[in-house]
C-alpha positions as CSV (number, residue, x, y, z in Angstrom):
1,X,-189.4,146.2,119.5
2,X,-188.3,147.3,115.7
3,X,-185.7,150.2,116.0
4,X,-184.9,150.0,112.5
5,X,-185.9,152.2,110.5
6,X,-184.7,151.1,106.7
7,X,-186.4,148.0,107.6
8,X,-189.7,146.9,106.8
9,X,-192.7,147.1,109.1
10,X,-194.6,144.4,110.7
11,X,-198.3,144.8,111.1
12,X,-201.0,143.1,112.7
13,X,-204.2,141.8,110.7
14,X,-207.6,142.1,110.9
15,X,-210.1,139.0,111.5
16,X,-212.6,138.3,109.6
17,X,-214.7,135.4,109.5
18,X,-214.6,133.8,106.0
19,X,-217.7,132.9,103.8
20,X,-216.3,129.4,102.8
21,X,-217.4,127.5,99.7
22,X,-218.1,124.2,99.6
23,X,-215.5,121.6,99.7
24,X,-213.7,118.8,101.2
25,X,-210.3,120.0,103.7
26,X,-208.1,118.6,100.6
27,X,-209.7,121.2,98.3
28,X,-209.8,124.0,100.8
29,X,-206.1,123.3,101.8
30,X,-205.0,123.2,97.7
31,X,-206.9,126.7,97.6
32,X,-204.7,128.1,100.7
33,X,-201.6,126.9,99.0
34,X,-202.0,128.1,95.7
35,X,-202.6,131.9,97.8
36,X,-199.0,131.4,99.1
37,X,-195.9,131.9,98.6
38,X,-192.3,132.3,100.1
39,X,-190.8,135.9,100.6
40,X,-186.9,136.3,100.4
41,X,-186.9,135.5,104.3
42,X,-188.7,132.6,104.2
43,X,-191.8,133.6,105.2
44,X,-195.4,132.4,103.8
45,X,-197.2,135.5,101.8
46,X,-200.8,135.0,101.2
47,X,-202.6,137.0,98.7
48,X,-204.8,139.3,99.0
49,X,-207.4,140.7,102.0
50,X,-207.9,143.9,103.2
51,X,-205.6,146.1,105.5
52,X,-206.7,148.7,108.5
53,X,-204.8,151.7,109.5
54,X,-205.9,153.4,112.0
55,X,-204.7,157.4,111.9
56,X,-205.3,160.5,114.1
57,X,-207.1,162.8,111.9
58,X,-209.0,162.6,108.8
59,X,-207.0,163.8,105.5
60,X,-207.8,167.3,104.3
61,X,-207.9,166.5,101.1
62,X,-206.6,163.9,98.6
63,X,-205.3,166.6,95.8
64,X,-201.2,166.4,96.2
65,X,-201.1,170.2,95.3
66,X,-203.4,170.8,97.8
67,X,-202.9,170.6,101.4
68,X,-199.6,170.0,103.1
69,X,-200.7,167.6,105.9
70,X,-199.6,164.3,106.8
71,X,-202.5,162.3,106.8
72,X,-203.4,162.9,103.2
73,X,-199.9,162.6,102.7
74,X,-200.3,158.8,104.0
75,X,-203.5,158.5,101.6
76,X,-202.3,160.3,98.6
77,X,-198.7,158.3,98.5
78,X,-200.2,155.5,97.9
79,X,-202.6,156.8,94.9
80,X,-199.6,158.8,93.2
81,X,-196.2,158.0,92.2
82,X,-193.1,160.6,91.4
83,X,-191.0,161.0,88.5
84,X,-188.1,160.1,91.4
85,X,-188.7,158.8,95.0
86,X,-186.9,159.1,98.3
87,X,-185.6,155.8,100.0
88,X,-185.6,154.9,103.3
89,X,-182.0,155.9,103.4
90,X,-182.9,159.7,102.2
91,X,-181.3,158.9,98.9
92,X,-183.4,160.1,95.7
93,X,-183.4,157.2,93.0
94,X,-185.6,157.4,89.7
95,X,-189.8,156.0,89.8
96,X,-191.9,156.7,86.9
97,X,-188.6,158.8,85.0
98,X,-185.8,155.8,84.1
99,X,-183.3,158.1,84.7
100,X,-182.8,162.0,85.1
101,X,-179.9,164.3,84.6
102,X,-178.7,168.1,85.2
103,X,-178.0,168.7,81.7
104,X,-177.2,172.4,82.8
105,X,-177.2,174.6,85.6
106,X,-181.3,175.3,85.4
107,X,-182.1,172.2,83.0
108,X,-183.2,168.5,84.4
109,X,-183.5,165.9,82.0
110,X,-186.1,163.6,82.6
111,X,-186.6,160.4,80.6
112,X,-190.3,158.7,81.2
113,X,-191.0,155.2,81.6
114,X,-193.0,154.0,78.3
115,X,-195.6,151.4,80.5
116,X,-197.2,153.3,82.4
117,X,-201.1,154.4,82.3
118,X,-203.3,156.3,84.9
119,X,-205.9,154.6,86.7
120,X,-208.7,156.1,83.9
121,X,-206.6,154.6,81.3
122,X,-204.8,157.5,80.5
123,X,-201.0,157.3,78.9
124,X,-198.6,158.8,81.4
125,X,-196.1,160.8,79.1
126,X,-194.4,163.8,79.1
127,X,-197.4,166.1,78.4
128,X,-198.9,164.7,81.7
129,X,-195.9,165.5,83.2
130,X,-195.7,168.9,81.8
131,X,-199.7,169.4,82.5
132,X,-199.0,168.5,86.4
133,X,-196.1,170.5,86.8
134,X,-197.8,173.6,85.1
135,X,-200.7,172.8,87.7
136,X,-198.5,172.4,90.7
137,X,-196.8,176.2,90.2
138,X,-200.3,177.5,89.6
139,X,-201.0,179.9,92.2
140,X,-204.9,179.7,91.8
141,X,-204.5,176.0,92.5
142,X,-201.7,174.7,94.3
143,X,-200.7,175.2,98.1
144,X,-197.5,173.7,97.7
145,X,-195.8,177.0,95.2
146,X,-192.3,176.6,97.7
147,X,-191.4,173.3,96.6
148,X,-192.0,174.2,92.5
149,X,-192.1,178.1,92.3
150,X,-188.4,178.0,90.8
151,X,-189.4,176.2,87.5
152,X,-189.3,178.6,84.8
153,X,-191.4,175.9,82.1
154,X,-191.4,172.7,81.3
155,X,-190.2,171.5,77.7
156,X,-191.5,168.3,76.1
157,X,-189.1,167.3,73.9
158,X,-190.6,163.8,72.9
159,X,-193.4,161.2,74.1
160,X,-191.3,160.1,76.9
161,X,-188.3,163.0,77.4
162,X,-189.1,166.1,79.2
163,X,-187.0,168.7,79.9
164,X,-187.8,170.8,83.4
165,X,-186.0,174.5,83.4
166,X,-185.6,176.7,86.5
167,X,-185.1,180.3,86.9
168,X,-182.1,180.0,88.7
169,X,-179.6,176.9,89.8
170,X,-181.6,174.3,92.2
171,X,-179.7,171.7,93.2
172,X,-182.3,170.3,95.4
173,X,-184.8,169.9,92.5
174,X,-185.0,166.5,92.4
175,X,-185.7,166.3,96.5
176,X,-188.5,168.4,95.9
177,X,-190.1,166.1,93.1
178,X,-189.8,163.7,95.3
179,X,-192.4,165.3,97.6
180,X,-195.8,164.4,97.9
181,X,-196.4,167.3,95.7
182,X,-195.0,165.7,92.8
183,X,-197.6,163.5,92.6
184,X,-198.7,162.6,88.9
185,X,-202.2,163.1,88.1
186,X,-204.4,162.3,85.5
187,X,-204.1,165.0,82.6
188,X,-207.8,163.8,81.6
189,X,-208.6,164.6,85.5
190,X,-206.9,167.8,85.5
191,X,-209.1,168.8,82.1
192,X,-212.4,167.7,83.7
193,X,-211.7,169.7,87.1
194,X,-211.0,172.5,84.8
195,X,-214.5,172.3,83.2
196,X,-216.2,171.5,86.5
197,X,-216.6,168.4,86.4
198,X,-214.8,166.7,89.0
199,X,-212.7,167.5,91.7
200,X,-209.5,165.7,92.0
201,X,-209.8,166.6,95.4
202,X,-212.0,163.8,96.2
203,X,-211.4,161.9,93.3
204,X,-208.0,161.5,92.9
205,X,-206.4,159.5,90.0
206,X,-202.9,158.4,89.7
207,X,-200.9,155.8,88.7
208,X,-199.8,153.7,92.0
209,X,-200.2,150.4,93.5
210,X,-203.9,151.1,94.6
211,X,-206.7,153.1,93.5
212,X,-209.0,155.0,95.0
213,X,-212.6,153.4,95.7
214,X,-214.3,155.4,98.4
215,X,-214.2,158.4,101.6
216,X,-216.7,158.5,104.0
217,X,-215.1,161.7,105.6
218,X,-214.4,161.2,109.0
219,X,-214.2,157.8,109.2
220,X,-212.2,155.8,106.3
221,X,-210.4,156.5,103.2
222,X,-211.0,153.0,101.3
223,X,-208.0,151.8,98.0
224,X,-208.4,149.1,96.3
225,X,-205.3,147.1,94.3
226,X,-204.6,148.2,90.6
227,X,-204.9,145.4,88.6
228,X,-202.9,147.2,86.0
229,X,-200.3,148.5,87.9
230,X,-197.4,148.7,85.6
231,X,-194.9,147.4,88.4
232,X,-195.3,144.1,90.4
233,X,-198.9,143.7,91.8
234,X,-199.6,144.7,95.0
235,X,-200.3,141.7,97.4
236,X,-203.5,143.6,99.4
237,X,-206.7,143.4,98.0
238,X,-207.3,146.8,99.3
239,X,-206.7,149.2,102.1
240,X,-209.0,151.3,104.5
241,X,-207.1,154.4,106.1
242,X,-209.7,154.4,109.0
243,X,-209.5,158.0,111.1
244,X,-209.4,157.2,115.3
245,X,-209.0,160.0,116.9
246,X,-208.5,158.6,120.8
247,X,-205.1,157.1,120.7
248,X,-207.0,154.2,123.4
249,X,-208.7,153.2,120.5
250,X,-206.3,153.0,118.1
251,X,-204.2,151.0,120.6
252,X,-207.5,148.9,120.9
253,X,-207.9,148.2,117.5
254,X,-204.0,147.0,117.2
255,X,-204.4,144.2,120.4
256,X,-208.1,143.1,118.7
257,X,-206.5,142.9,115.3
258,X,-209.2,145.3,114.0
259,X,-206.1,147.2,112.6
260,X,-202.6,146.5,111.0
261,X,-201.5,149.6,112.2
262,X,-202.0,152.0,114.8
263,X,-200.0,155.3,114.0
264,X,-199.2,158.2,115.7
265,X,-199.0,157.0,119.8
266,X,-197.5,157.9,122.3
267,X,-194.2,157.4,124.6
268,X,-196.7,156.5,127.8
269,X,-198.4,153.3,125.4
270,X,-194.8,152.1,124.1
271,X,-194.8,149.8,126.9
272,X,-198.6,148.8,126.5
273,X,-197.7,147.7,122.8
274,X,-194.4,146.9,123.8
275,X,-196.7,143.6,125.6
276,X,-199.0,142.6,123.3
277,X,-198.0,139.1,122.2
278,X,-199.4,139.5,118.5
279,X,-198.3,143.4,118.2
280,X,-194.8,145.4,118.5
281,X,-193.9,148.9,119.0
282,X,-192.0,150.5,115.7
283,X,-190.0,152.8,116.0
284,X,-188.3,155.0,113.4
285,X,-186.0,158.6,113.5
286,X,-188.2,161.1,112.4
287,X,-188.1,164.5,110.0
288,X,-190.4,166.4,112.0
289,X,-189.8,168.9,115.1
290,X,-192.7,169.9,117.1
291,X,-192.6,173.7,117.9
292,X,-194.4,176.7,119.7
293,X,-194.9,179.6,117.4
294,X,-195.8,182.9,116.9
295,X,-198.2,185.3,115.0
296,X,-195.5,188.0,115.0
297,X,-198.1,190.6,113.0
298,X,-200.2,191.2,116.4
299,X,-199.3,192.6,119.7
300,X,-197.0,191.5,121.7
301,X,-195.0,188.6,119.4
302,X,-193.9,191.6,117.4
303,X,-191.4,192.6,119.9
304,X,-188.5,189.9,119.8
305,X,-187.8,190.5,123.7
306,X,-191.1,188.9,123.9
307,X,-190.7,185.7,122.0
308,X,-187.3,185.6,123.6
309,X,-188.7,185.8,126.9
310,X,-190.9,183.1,126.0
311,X,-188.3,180.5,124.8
312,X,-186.4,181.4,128.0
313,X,-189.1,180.4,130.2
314,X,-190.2,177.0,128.3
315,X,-188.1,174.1,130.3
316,X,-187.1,172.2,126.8
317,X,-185.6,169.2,128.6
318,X,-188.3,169.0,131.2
319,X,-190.7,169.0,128.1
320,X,-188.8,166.2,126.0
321,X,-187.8,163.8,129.5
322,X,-191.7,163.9,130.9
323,X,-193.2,163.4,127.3
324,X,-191.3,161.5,125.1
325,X,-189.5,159.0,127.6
326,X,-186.3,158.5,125.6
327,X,-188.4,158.2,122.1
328,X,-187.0,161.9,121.2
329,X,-184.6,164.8,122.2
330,X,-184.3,168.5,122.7
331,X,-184.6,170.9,119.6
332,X,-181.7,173.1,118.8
333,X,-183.1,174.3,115.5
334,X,-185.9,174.5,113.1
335,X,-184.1,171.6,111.3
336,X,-182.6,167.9,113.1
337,X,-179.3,166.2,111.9
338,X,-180.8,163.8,109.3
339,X,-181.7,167.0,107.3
340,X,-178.7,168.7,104.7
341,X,-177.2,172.4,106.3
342,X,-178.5,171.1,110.2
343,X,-176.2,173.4,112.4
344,X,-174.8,170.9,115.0
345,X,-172.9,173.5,116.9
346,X,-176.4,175.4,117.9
347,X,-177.4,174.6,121.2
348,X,-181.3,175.1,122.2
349,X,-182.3,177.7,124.4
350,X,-181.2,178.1,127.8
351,X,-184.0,177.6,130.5
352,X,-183.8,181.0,132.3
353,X,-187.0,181.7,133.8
354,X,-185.5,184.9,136.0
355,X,-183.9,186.7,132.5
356,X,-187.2,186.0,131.0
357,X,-188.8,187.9,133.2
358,X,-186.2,190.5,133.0
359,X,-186.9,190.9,129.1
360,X,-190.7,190.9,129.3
361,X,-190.3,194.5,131.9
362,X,-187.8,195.5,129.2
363,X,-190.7,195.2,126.5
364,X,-193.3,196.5,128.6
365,X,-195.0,193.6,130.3
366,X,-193.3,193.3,134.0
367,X,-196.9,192.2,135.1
368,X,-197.2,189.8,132.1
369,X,-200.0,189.8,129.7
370,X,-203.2,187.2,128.7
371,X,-203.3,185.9,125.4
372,X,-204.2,182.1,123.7
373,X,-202.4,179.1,122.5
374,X,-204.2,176.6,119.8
375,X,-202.9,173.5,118.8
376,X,-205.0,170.8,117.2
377,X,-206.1,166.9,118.1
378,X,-204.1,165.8,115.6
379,X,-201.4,165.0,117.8
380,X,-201.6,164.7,121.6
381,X,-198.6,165.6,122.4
382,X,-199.1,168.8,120.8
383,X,-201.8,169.2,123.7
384,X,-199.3,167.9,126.4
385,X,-196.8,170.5,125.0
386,X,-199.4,173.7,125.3
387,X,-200.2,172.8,128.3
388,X,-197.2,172.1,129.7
389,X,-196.0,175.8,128.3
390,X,-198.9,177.3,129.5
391,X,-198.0,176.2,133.2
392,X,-194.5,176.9,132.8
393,X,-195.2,181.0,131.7
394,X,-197.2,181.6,134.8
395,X,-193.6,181.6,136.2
396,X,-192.8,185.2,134.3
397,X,-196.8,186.2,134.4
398,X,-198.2,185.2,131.2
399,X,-201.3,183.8,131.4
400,X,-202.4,181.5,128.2
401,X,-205.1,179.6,127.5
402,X,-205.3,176.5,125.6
403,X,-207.7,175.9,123.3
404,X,-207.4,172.4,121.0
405,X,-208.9,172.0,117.7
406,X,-210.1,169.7,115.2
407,X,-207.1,169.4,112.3
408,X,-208.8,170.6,109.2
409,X,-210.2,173.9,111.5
410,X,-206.8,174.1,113.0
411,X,-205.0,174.7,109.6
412,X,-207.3,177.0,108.3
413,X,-207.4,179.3,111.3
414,X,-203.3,179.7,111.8
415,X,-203.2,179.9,107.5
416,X,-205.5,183.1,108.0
417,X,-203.3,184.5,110.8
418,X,-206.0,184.2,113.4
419,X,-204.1,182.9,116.3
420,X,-201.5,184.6,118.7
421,X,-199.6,181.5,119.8
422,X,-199.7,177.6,118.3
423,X,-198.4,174.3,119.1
424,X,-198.1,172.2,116.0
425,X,-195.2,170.1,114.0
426,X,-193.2,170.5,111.0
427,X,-191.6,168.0,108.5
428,X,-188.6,168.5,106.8
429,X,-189.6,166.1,103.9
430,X,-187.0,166.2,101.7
431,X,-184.2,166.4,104.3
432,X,-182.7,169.2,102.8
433,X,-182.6,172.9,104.5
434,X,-184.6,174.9,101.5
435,X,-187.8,172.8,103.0
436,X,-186.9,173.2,106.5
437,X,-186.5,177.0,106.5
438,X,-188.0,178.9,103.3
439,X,-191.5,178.6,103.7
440,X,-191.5,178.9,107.6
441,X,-189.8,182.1,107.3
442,X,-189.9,183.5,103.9
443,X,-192.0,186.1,103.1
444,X,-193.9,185.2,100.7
445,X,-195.5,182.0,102.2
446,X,-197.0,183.5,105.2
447,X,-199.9,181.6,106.0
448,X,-201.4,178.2,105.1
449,X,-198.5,177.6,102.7
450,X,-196.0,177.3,105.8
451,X,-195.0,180.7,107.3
452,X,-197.9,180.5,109.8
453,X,-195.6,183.0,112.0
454,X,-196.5,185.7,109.5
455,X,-193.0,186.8,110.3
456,X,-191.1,189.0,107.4
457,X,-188.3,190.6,107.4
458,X,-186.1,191.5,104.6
459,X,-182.8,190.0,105.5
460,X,-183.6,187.2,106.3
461,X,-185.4,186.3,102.7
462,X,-182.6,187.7,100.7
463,X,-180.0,185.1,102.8
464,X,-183.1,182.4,102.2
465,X,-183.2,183.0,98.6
466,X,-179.3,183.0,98.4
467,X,-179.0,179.9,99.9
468,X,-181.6,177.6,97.6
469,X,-179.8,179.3,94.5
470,X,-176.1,178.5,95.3
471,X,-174.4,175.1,93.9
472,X,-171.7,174.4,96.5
473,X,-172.8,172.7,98.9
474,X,-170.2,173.5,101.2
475,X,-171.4,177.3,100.9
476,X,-174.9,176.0,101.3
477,X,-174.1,174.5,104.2
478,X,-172.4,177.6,105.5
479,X,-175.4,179.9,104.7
480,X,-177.5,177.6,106.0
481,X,-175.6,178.1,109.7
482,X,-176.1,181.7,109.4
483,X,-179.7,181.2,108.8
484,X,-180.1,179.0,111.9
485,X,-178.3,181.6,114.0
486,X,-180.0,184.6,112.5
487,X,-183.3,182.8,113.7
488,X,-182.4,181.8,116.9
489,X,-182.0,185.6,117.8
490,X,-185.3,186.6,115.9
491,X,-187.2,183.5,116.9
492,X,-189.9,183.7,114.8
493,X,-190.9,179.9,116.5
494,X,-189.3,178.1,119.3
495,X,-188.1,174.9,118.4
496,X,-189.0,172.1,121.2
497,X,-188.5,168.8,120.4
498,X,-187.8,166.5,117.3
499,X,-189.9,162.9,118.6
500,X,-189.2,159.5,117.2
501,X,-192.6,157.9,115.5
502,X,-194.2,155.2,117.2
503,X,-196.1,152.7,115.6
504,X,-198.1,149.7,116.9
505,X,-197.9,146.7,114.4
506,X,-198.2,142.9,114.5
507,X,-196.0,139.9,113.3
508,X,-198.2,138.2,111.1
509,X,-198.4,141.3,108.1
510,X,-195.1,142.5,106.7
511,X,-193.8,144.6,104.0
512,X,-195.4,147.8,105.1
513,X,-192.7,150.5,104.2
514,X,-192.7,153.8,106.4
515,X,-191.2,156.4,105.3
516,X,-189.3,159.4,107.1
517,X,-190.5,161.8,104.1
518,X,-194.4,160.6,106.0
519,X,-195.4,158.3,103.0
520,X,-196.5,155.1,104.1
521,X,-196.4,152.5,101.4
522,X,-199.1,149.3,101.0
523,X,-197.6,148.1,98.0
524,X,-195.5,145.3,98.7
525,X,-197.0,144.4,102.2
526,X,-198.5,141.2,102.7
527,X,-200.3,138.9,105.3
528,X,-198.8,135.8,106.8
529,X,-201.9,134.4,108.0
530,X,-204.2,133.0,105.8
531,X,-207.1,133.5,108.4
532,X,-206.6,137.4,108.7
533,X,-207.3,140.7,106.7
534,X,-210.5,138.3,104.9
């Protein structure tokens, strides 16, 4: 089992039987070797061939201002680069800038690479940087406006310097960049989705390792290699992103080698892949926390005994011990330890059945109340955590029904406030508290943008907005623990778990480098068999 995770996976391969040409064995063996070569630990890389992933859900769109979701997150990160990218070890280094600098409180200096072209052909300068960033704080296009909506304007001040200016200090600037968001597109595809005539949503051109080639929604996002990538080539020929919803499948498709690499399983199949003689289990710390939340506009989540009563009654430990099977732990907070300002003196909320009921005859309800909880089949266990909550409130008379839904449906109906309660997930991408807590709880980004809780209240968004402005990070930090506390009294959402990501993946494909920001990056992975992924 690989528990490391700032190491590289190792994926299985697909099978194809090869067309061969012609040839004595001397010939067809001096054509294998010249497709080789040695990586740093000593293993045999052949060129080339195709790569299956099988995901959970189909991508919503492939736009990176558009939806915040992770699997068009997985799609889009490897069509677009960033001006700066986040390593495996959380640190932010530069990508397509060659180096960037606070020049002054609100001013970042960015200076450009000078090799770099878009997959139409297009120069990748500091206009297209300016044209992308204008797009991304666009509130007529962009569904991301938390990340960028402190930019001020963008200044070009040569081809390949750009100067980006905030309307107040934003220390975690450069974080945020490093989001899928950031994403550079075309400036020739962001013209002709302006005049109507394309729709970067589908058609999405960037500058990375791979390009897009086709989507046959529902089933497979298909890339193919960039053969004028401006870094090192990638080693793939191309990549299909193939959507499987049953996890059985997926699992399937790793032991057959129909995939390289089964994402999103369970704890129950660890041991399953844990078996399989060509496969291993991954396993990698992860960002996100699962939670149940809220619709605090509608009767009766907009009394806070309520919600209270609610967290009181859900058994967390019984939730994370039956699920996760030592592949996650207990949620004290919005936000885990890998993420800057986590509050590791908050403890999760007490299981207290009896005082939950106590607080629901406080706010009316001694004989309970119906009402609904939708979560999506994007991630089982968000089904095994509604219905375990469900069972659990018939204890204090609550009776909820679950109802599941397809992803894309999902995020539209919570963004338009048409739910009551939800089990879903959140991922603190950039590890740092701004992401973790302003657009769950802010304000202005109820709905689709992240405050899917619809929960406001003035307070708490002037201690929000103090906290992304300040500079010392001690006082951040501080500000940040008030926050948390402030929250776990309102309890806009209750916090359940934060769950380790499992992959399946096989031996013979390596270089596949997962991400705890959710990018999941083909470029440098490779095949070790010469009969596999052809």
């Amino acid at each position: 089992m690989i528990k490391n995770w700032k190491t590289y996976m190792y994926l299985p391969v697909l099978a194809v039987v090869l067309v061969g040409c012609a040839g004595d064995d001397s010939e067809q063996e001096q054509d294998q070797e010249s497709n080789q070569s040695t990586s740093e630990n000593g293993v045999e890389e052949v060129e080339g061939g195709e790569a299956v992933m099988a995901i959970s859900s189909d991508p919503v769109d492939l736009d990176p201002h558009g939806s915040n979701d992770g699997p068009s997150t997985i799609v889009r990160s490897n069509i677009y680069e960033n001006l700066v990218e986040q390593t495996s070890d959380l640190e932010i280094e530069p990508h397509l800038a060659e180096s960037y600098e606070q020049i002054d409180d609100v001013t970042w200096e960015f200076i450009l690479r000078e090799d770099v072209t878009f997959h139409d052909g297009e120069s990748f300068n500091a206009e297209a940087v300016k044209a992308n960033i204008e797009r991304a704080i666009n509130p007529d296009v962009s569904n991301r406006l938390f990340l960028l909506d402190m930019i001020d304007r963008v200044e070009v001040m040569d081809e390949y310097t750009v100067h980006i200016i905030t309307e107040y200090p934003f220390g975690a600037l450069p974080a945020n960049l490093a989001h899928d968001t950031g994403g550079m597109i075309s400036p020739a595809a962001i013209e002709d989705e302006e005049n109507g005539d394309t729709n970067i949503a589908t058609n999405p051109v960037g500058t990375g390792a791979f390009t897009f080639d086709s989507w046959d929604q529902g089933y497979e996002v298909v890339l193919t290699k960039n053969e004028d990538y401006w870094g090192e080539d990638a080693h793939l020929d191309s990549v299909a992103i193939r959507t499987v919803p049953e996890q059985g499948t997926r699992v399937g498709m790793l032991s057959t080698g129909e995939a390289q690499v089964s994402q999103s399983l369970e704890a129950a199949n660890a041991n399953q892949v844990e078996e399989m003689e060509e496969a291993e289990l991954a396993v990698y710390p992860s960002l996100a926390m699962d939670y149940v939340g809220f619709n605090t506009q509608v009767e009766p989540f907009d009394d806070v005994r309520v919600r209270q009563a609610i967290a009181l009654a859900i058994d967390h430990e019984a939730i994370v011990e039956g699920l996760f099977e030592g592949y996650g732990s207990v949620a004290d907070s919005p936000i885990n330890d890998m993420v800057f300002g986590y509050h590791e003196d908050l403890d999760a909320p007490e299981y207290d059945p009896e005082r939950a009921a106590e607080l629901l005859a406080e706010a009316g309800y001694e004989d309970g109340f119906e009402t609904s909880i939708w979560t999506s089949d994007i991630n089982s266990n968000y089904v095994f955590i509604a219905e375990i909550v469900q069972d659990q409130l018939t204890d204090i008379g609550i009776d909820a029904d679950v109802q599941i839904m397809e992803w894309a449906t999902f995020l539209e109906s919570t963004g338009n406030g048409d739910h009551e309660m939800q089990v879903a997930g959140w991922t603190t991408v950039t590890a740092d508290a701004d992401y973790g807590l302003y657009p769950l709880f802010h304000t202005d980004y109820q709905g689709a943008e992240g405050n899917r809780s619809f929960y406001s209240n003035d307070e708490l968004d002037a201690m929000l907005e103090s906290a992304r402005q300040e500079i010392d990070e001690d006082e951040r930090i501080a500000q940040y623990r008030e926050i948390q506390e402030f929250l776990r009294e309102e309890l806009p959402m209750v916090s359940i778990a934060f769950q380790d990501n499992l992959f399946g993946v096989s031996s013979n494909f390596e270089g596949y480098d997962r991400r705890s920001n959710g990018k999941f990056l083909f470029k440098d992975a490779y095949f070790t068999d010469e009969e596999a992924g052809y």
